[in-house]
C-alpha positions in Angstrom: 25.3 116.2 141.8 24.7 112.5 141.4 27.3 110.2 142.6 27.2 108.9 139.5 28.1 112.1 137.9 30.8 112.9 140.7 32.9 109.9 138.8 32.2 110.6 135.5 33.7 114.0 136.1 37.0 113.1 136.5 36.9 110.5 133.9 35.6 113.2 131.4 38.7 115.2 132.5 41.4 112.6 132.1 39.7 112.1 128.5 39.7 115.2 127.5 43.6 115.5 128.4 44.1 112.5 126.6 42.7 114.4 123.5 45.3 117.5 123.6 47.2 117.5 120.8 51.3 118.0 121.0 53.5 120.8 120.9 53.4 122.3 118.1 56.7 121.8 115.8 59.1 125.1 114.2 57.7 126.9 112.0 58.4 126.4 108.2 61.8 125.9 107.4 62.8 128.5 105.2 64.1 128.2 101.1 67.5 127.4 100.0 69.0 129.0 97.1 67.3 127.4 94.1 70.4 126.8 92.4 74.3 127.2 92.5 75.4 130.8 91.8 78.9 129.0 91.3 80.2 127.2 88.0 79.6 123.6 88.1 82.2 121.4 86.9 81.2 120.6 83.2 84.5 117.9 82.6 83.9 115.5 85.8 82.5 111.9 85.4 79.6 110.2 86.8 81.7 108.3 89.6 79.8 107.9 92.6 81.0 109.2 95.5 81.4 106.0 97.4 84.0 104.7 94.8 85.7 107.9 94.5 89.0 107.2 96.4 88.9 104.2 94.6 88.7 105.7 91.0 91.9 108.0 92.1 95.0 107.8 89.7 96.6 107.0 93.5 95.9 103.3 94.5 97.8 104.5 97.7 95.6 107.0 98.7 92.7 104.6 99.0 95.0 102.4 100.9 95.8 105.1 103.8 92.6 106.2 103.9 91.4 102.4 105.0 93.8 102.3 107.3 92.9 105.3 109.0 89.4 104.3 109.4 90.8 101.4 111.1 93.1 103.0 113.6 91.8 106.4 113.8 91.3 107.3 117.8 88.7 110.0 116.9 86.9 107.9 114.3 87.1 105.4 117.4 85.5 107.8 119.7 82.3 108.8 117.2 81.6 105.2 116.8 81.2 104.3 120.7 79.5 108.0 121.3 77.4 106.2 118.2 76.7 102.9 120.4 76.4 105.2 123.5 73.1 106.5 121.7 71.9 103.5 120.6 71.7 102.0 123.9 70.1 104.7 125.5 67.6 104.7 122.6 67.4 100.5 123.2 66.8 101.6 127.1 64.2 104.5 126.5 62.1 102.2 124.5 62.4 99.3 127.3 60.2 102.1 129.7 57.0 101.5 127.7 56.8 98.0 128.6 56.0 96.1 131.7 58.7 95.9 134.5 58.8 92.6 136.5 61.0 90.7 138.7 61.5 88.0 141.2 63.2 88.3 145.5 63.5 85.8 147.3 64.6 85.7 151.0 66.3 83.3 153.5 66.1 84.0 157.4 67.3 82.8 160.3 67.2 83.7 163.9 65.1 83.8 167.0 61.5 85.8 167.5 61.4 86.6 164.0 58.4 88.2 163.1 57.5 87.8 167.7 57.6 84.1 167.2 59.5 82.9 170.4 62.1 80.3 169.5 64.5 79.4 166.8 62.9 79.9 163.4 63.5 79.9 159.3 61.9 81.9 157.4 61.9 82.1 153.7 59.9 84.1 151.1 59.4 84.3 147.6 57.9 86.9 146.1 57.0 88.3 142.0 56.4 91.9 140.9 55.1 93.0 138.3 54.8 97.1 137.0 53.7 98.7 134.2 53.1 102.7 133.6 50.6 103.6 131.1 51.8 106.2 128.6 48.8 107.9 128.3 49.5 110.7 126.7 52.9 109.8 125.2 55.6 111.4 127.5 57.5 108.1 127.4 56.5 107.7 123.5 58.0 111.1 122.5 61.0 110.6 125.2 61.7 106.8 123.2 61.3 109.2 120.1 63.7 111.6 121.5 66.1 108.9 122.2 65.8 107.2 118.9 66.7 110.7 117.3 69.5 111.2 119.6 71.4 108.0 118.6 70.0 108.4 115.1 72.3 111.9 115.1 74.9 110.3 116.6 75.3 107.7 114.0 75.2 110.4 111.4 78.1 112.2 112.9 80.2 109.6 113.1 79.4 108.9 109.2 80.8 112.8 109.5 84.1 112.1 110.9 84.2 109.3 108.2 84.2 112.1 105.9 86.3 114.0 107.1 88.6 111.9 108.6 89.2 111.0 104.8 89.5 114.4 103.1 92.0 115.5 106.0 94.3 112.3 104.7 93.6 113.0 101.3 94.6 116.6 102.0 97.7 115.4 103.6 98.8 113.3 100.9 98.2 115.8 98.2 100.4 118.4 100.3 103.3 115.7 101.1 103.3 114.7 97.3 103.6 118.6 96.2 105.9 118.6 98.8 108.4 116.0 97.4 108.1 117.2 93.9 108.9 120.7 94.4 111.8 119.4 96.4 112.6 117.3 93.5 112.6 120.4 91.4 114.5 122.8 94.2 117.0 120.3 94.0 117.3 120.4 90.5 117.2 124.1 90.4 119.8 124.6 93.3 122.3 122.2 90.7 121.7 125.1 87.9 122.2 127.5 90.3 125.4 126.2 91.3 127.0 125.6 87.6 125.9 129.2 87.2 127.4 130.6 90.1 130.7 128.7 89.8 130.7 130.1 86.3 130.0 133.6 87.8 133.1 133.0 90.1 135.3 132.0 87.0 134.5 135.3 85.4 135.3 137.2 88.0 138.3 135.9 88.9 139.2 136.0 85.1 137.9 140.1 85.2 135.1 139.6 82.3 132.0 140.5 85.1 132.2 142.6 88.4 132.1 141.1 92.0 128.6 142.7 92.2 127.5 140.6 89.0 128.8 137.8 90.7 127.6 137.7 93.9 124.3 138.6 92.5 124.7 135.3 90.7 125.5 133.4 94.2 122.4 134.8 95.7 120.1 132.9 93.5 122.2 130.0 94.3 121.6 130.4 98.0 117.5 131.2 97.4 117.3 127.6 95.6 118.9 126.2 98.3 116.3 127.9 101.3 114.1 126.6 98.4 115.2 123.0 99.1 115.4 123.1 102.1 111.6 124.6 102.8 109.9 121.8 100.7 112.1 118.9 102.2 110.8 120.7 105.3 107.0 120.8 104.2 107.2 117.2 102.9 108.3 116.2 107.0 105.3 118.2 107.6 103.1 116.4 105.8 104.4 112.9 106.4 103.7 113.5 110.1 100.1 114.9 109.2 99.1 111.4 107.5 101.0 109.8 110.3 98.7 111.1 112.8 95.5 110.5 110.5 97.0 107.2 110.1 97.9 105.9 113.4 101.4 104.7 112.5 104.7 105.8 113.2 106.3 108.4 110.9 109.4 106.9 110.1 107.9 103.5 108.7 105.1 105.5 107.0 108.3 107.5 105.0 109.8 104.5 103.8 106.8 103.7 102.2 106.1 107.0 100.7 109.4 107.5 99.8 109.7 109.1 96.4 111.9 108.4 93.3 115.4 109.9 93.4 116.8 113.2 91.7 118.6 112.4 88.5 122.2 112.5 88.9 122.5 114.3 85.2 120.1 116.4 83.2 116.7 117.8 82.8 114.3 114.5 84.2 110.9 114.7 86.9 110.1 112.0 87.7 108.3 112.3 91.4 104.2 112.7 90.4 101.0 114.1 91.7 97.7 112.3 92.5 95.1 113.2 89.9 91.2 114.0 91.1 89.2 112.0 89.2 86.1 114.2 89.3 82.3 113.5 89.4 78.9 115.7 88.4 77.5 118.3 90.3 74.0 118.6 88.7 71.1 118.4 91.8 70.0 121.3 93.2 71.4 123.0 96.9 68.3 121.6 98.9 68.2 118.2 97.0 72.3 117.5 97.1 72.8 118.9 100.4 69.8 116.5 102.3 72.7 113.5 102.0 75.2 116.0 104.2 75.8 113.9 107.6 76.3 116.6 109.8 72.9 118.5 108.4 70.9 114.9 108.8 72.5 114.9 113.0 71.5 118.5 113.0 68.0 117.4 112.2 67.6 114.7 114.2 68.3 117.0 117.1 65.8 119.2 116.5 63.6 115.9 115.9 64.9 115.3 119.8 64.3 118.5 121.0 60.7 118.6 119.7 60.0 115.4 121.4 61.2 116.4 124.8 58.7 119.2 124.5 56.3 116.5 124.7 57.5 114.6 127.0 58.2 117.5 129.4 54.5 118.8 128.6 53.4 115.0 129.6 54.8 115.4 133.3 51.8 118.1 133.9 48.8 115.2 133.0 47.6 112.5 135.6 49.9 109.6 135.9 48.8 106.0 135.6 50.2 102.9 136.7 49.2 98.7 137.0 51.2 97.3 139.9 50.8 93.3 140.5 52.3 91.2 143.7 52.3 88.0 144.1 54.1 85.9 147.1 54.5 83.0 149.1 55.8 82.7 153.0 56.9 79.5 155.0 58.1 79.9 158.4 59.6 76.9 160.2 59.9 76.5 164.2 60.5 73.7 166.6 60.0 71.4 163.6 56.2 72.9 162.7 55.9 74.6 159.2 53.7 77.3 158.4 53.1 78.5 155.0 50.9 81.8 154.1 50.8 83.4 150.4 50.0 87.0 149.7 48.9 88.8 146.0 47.9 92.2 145.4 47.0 93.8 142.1 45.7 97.4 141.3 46.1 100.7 139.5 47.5 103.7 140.9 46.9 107.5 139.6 48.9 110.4 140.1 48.3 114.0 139.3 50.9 117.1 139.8 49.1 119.7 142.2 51.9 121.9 143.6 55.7 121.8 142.6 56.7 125.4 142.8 56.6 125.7 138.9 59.0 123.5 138.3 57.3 121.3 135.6 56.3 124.6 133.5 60.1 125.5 133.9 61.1 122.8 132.4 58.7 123.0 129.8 60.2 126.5 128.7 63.7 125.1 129.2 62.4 122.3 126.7 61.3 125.1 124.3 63.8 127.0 124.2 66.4 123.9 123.5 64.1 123.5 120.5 64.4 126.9 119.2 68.2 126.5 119.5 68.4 123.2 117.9 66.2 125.0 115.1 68.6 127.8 115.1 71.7 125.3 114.9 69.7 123.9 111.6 68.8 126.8 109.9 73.0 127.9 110.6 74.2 124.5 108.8 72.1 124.8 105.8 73.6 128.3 105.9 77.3 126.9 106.4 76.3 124.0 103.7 75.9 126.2 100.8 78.6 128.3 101.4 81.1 125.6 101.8 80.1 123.8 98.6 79.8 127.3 96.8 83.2 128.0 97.9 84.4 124.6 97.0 82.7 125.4 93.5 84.3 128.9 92.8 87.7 127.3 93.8 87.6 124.7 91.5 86.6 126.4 89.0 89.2 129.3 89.2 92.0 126.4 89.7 90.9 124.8 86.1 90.8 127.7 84.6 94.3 129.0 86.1 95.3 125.2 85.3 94.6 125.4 81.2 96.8 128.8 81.1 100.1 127.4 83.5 99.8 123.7 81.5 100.8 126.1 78.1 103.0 127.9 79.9 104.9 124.8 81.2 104.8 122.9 77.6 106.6 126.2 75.8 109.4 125.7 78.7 110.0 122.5 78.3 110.1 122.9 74.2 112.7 125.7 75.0 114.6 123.8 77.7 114.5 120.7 75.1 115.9 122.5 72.5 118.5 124.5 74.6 120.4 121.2 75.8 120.2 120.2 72.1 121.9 123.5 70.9 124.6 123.3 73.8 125.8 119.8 73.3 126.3 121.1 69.5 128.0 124.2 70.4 125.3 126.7 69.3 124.8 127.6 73.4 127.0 128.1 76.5 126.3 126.1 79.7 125.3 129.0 81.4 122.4 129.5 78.7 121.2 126.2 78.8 120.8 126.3 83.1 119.0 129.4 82.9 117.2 128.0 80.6 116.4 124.9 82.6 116.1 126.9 85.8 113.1 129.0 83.9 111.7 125.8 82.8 111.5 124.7 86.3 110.1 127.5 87.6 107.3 126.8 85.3 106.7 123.2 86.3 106.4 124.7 89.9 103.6 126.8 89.0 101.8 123.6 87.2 102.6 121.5 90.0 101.2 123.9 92.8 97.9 124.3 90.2 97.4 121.0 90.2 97.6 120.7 93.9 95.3 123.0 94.2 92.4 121.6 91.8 92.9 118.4 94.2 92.5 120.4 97.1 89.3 122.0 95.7 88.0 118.7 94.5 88.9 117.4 97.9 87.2 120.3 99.5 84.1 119.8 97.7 84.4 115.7 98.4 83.8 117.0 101.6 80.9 119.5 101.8 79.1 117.8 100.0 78.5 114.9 102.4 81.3 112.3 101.1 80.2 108.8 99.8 77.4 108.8 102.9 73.7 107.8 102.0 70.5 109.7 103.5 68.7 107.2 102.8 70.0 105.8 105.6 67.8 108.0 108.2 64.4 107.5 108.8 63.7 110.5 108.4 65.5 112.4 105.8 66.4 116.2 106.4 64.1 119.1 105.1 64.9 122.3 104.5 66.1 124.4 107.7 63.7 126.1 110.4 63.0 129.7 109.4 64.5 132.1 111.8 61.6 133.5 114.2 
């Protein structure tokens, strides 16, 4: 063989290795349902979810849920895992350009470098280095990088998302909370006219003790009854004051709710109303604009890239290196100078490592096929919350048409009841039980309504919030087919 041919072997070699293609990605995600078995809401508006806190009946909502954004410690903690990402992103993408730098050095003794006698000796010296990606290890390890803080940036748009339906949810619960103890405490007043009534006749022999004390047991239920909500409205106000960042006791004086009436049959503590919005895209369309299915993405995205920047490690390695420096050396008043450069490429190839770089490739692999596997599992998870989410709002509307009669024939009765006993037509003890019956309906209306909240809240949620995919580079597909 030729010299000649001797070097273009090599060469050939290093081409051809240049030429292999990467790793090959997942195969085919697999479908999503084509469309919701669930109801979709056919009565909500066209509000975009980015205004949606805004358009609810609640202006105070939309001001607790600012300021947990702003003092939220978790929220806190996604946005500087967030910056974290982004830096090592910024850093991976500094590796595919040239490295240089300047020493310099300052000396002073005697017989440096064997010359006898006191001497200086000072040096300056550039470097310059630059490894030649050439076949895209540190490409697809940038790549990998940019993913990485790509995910983490959608994850804290997560934690946005849920860091507001969790105070919404709170604040929903505390305002049930404090009407229902409105309405306990309304209820436990009934109660008591009609078990001091129940004493009377006793006492006077027109009902037994057994009639009677039957009578003062309902009295002390609406007063557990009280005392449970007041309880549950605590539970709540500490809730938001934990979302919130603030201290409970200044957050209740600014929730505080109106006061029981002293006299009669009056609510006046209310409910924050959903406002609603369409449903109408299909599962795989609505869902792409979930944040935590866009970071599961992007991790696969990573993982797939590491595969090539693992596989890269097993290729010749090439490198430009470039010196350049200047010496003086002073002694007994004489000054010598000398200068030195040096420039040239340098070539490695892996022989022998004990397997270690094919380890790591099937380590690399298999963090792929798990990153595949935890996006095929959140599609999975997607769909089911927002079909959930669906169902449940749906069932409370329904449940919520049915109680809202119920609730309007009570108060008609109740109505009617305290005009009939202020005329004489009705005892007192008529017209509580009558009121107490009443109440009992509002309850069931106000823990409907809750509940359609909730389920609007809940589907707020799984459906991604008021975050944008557009926002990614690259916007999520359909999930990895299980293999």
């Amino acid at each position: 063989m030729t010299p000649r041919a001797l070097l273009a072997a090599p060469l050939l070699a290093l081409l051809t290795a240049c030429m292999t293609p990467p790793p090959a990605p997942p195969k085919p995600p697999a479908a999503v349902p084509a469309a919701w078995r669930s109801p979709l809401p056919h009565d909500g508006s066209s509000t975009a979810l980015q205004a949606w806190w805004q358009a609810f009946d609640d202006p105070q909502l939309a001001r607790l849920i600012a300021r947990a954004e702003a003092a939220s410690p978790t929220l806190a903690q996604a946005a500087a895992r967030r910056r974290q990402a982004e830096a090592s992103a910024a850093q991976a993408r500094a590796g595919l350009l040239p490295q240089g730098g300047i020493g310099a050095q300052v000396q002073r003794g005697r017989a440096l470098n064997g010359v006898a006698g006191d001497s200086t000796q000072a040096s300056v010296q550039f470097s310059a280095s630059w490894e030649i990606d050439l076949f895209g290890g540190q490409r697809a390890a940038a790549e990998a990088a940019a993913a990485q803080a790509t995910a983490a940036s959608a994850d804290w748009h997560a934690a946005r998302v849920s860091l507001a339906a969790d105070v919404a949810q709170a604040y929903v619960q505390l305002r049930l909370a404090q009407a229902r103890e409105e309405s306990a405490e309304l209820d436990l007043r009934f109660a008591e006219q009609i078990a001091q009534w129940g004493r009377q006749q006793r006492e006077a022999g027109l009902i037994s003790s057994s009639d009677a004390a039957l009578l003062n047991t309902d009295r002390a239920a609406a007063s557990a009854a009280r005392s449970q909500w007041r309880a549950e409205a605590q539970i709540a106000l500490h809730s938001l004051a934990q979302l919130c960042a603030e201290r409970a006791d200044a957050l209740a004086a600014e929730l505080a709710p109106p006061p029981v009436v002293a006299e009669g049959f009056e609510l006046r503590r209310t409910q924050p109303h959903a406002p609603g919005f369409d449903v109408t895209a299909l599962p795989a369309h609505l869902l792409a604009q979930r944040p935590d299915l866009a970071a599961a993405h992007q991790r696969w995205l990573a993982a797939v890239q590491q595969i090539r920047s693992v596989d890269a490690q097993r290729y010749p390695q090439l490198s430009l290196a470039a010196m350049a420096g200047d010496t003086r050396l002073r002694v007994g008043g004489k000054t010598t100078q000398g200068s030195t450069w040096s420039f040239g490429p340098s070539l490695t190839l892996p022989i022998f490592d004990g397997g270690a770089l094919v380890a790591a490739g099937d380590s690399a692999r298999a963090a792929a096929d798990e990153a595949a596997a935890a996006l095929q599992a959140q599609w999975l998870l997607a769909v089911t919350e927002v079909e959930d989410a669906l169902q449940r709002l749906a069932a409370s509307a329904e449940r919520a048409r049915e109680i809202e009669a119920v609730r309007r024939e009570w108060e008609g009765i109740a109505r009617r009841s305290f005009a009939q006993a202020q005329a004489g037509l009705q005892s007192g003890v008529q017209r509580n039980t009558t009121f107490r019956n009443a109440l009992a309906a509002n309850d069931a209306v106000l823990s409907v309504r809750a509940e359609q909240a909730q389920a609007w809240i809940r589907l707020y949620r799984s459906l991604g919030g008021g975050w944008n995919a557009d926002t990614l580079t690259n916007p999520a597909p359909n999930p990895p087919a299980a293999r």
